[in-house]
N, C-alpha and C positions, 0 to 999 in steps of 0.2 A: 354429530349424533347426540342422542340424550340418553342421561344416564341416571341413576341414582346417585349420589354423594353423601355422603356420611361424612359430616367434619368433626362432630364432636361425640360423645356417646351420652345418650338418654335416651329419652319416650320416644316416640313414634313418629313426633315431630320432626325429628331430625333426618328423618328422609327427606331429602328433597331433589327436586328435578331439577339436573347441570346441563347446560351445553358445552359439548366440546369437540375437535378435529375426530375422524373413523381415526382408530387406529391402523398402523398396515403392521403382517405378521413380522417376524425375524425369518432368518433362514428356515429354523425348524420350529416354524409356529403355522396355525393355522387361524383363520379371521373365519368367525361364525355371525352367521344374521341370524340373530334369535328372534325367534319368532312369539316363543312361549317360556316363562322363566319361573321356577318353580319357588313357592314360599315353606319353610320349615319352622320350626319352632325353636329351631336351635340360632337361625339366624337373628330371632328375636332376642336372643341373652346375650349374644355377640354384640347388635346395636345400642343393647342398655349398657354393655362396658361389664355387667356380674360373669359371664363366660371364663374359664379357668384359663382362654387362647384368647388372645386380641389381634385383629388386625393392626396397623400402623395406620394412623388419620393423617391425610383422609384417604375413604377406602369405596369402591363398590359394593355392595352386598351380593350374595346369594350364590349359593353351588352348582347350581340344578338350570340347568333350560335345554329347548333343542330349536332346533331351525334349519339353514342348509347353509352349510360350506361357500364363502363366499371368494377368497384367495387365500393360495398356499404358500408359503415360503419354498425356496428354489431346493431346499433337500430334503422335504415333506412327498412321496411316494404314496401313502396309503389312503390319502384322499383329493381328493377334486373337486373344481367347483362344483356348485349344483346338488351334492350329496346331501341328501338329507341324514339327518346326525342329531342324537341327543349326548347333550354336555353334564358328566359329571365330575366334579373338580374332585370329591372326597378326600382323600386326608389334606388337603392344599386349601380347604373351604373356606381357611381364613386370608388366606392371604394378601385380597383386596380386589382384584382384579375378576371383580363378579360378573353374575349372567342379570341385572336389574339393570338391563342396558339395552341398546336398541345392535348393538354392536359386543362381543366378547373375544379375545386376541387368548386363543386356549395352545396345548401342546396335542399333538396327536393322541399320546394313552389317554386324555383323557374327554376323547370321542369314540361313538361308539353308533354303530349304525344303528338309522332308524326303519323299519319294516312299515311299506309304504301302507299298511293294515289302520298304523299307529298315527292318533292327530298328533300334530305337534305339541296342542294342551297337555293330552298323556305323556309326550314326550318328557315335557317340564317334569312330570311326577315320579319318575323311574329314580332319579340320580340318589339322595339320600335314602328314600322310604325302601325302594326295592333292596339297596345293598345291606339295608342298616339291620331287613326284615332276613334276607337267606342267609347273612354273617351269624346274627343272632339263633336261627335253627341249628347252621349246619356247619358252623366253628366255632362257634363259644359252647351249643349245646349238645351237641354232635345228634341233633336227633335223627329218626332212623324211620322208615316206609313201617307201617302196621301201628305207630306208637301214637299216644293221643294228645293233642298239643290243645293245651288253653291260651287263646291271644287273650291276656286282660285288657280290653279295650282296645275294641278290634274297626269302631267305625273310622280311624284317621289313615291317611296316606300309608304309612308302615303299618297300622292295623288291617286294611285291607291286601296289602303288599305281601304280610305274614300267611293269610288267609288263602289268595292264594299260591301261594309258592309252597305250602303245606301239606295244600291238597291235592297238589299236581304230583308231589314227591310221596303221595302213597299215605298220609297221616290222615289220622280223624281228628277234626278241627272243631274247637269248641271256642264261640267268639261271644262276648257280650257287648251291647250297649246302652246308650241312655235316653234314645228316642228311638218312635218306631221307624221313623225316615232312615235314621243309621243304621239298625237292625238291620231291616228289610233289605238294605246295600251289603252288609254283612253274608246275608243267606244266599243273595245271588249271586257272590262274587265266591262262591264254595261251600261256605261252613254247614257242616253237618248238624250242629245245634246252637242255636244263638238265647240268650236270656240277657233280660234286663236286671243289670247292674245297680239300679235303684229300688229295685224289690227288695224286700229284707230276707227274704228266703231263696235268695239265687243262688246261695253258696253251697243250698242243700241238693237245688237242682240240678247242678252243675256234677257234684258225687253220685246223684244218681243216673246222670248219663253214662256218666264210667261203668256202672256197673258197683261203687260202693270203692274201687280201687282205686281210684286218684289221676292223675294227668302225669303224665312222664316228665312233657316239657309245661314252663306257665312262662307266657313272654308278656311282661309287666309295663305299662305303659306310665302308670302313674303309681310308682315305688311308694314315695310319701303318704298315700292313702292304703295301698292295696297289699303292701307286700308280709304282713303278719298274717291274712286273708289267705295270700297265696301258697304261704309253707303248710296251711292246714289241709288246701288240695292237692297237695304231691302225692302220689304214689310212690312205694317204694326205689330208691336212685334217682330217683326223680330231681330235675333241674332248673329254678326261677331263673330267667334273665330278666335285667334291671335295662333295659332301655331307656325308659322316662322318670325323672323323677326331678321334685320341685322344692324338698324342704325334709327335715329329718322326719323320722319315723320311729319307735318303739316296740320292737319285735320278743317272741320267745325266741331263744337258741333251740327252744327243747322240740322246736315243731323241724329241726332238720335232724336230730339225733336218732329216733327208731328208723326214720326211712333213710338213713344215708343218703340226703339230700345236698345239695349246692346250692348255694347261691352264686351266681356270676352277671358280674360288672359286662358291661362295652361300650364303645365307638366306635363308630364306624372309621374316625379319622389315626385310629391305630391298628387298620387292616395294612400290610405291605402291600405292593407292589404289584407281584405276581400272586396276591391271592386276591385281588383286586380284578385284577384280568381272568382269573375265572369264574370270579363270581358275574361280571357282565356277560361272559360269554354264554354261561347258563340263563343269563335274563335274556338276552337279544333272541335264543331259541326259543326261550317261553314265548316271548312277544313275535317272532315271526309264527308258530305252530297255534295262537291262539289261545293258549293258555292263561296264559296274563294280560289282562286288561285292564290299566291304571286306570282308575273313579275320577273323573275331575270333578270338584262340589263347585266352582267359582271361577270366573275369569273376569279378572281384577284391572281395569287400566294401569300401567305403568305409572303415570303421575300421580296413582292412589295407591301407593307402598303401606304408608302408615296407615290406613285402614285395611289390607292385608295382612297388617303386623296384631292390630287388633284383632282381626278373624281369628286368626289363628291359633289364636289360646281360649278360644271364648270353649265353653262346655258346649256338649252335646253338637259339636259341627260334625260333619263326615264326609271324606273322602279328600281331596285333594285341591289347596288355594296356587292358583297361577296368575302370575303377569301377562299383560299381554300390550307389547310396547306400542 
């Protein structure tokens, strides 16, 4: 099979395409043929070695893909060949044993059916962006149906992902971004008001959607830029989450003191177990009921990793970069 291999950590370069034997699973593993393998942006700080978590070299990349159930290990029950399945490894994403393969050797929790609605492209897109996006509302922020949520930067796979899992869960959803191609995927994928981010008066337009009262929840894609920005639109208890962020920043304290504001950290790779397992089981409903439709922007050949890795932080992209082995 071929694989990604990472022997060393730097640029982009160092993706490159291995051959090696398929794997076969253990007892209680399952062998996935992936079909479509998702790219993040976190797996990009991983390959450069700056990530605060390192694999061991050499390593596969990537968390995210889906395809179908190819053989099961003999005390594996809950799937069979043939099943179609998207793979998310989450808090395990480093570990080595990635979906940037033609072939992935996974445990069962961390398969989850695919709704034969769903391509496998979307599949690849579900694993981080979806969990990173309802963890983010609805455990870190505890947001709530009627409250008003600002995605800061709402055109990338978790931006669209926040969008809508917000708006299916009863919120008024306010998304911005930086080209009208993004926008426009922004609007139809829910949000109630979308504004460009590079206007200089967007921040006014944004309070006046509220009504002058602020956003309950603001989910921050780019901290380093955005988040002094974003304590100015809180409303009263109102709550920033810190999802993205690339470099320090310079904030008032005095913009979370009148409104009894939060600021809150996360990752997705410090969710347990069992809140893991509910939070897919809420997405597999979204995605079979129609609700969720992960954006694919790119389908990327396998052999062109490092120019995925490159996409994927470029400004202004939208929606979702996949493998496709």
């Amino acid at each position: 099979m071929r694989r990604i291999l990472v022997r060393e950590f730097g640029n982009p370069t160092v993706l490159r395409i291995d051959e090696t034997a398929t794997p076969a699973p253990g007892p209680s593993e399952v062998l996935v043929r992936i079909r479509a393998a998702g790219v993040n942006p976190v797996e990009t700080f991983i390959r450069s070695g700056t990530y605060a978590r390192k694999p061991g070299l050499p390593y596969v990349p990537g968390s995210d893909g889906a395809g179908e159930v190819e053989t099961v290990g003999v005390e594996v029950s809950s799937f069979r060949s043939g099943d179609r399945v998207y793979v998310a490894h989450d808090n395990v994403a480093v570990a080595g044993a990635g979906t940037y393969a033609d072939y992935a050797v996974c445990a069962p929790a961390q398969l989850h059916r695919l709704p034969d609605r769903v391509s496998f492209a979307q599949g690849a897109a579900i694993g981080v962006p979806y969990t990173t996006a309802w963890r983010a509302l609805f455990v870190r922020a505890h947001a709530k149906p009627a409250e008003t949520v600002l995605v800061h930067g709402a055109t990338g796979g978790v931006g669209i992902a926040a969008v809508e899992i917000a708006r299916a869960q009863g919120l008024m959803v306010i998304g911005t971004g930086g080209t009208d191609a993004g926008r426009q995927a922004v609007r139809e994928h829910g949000a109630d008001f979308v504004f460009d981010h590079r206007d200089p008066g967007y921040l006014d337009q944004i309070m006046r959607a509220t009504g002058g009262r602020g956003v309950d929840v603001g989910l921050e894609m780019a901290a380093h830029i955005n988040l002094d920005k974003d304590l100015g639109l809180l409303a009263k208890g109102g709550r920033v989450v810190i999802i993205g962020n690339r470099g320090r920043i310079e904030i008032d304290p005095r913009g979370t003191m009148a409104r009894d504001a939060a600021i809150l950290g996360m990752t997705i790779f410090n969710a347990p177990p069992g809140e893991l397992a509910s939070i897919h089981a809420a997405i597999v409903a979204g995605l079979s009921s129609g609700v969720l439709s992960p954006l694919v922007a790119q389908e990327i050949p396998l052999a062109e990793a490092a120019r995925a890795h490159d996409a994927v932080l470029e400004p202004g992209a939208h929606g979702k970069i996949v493998l496709v082995p």
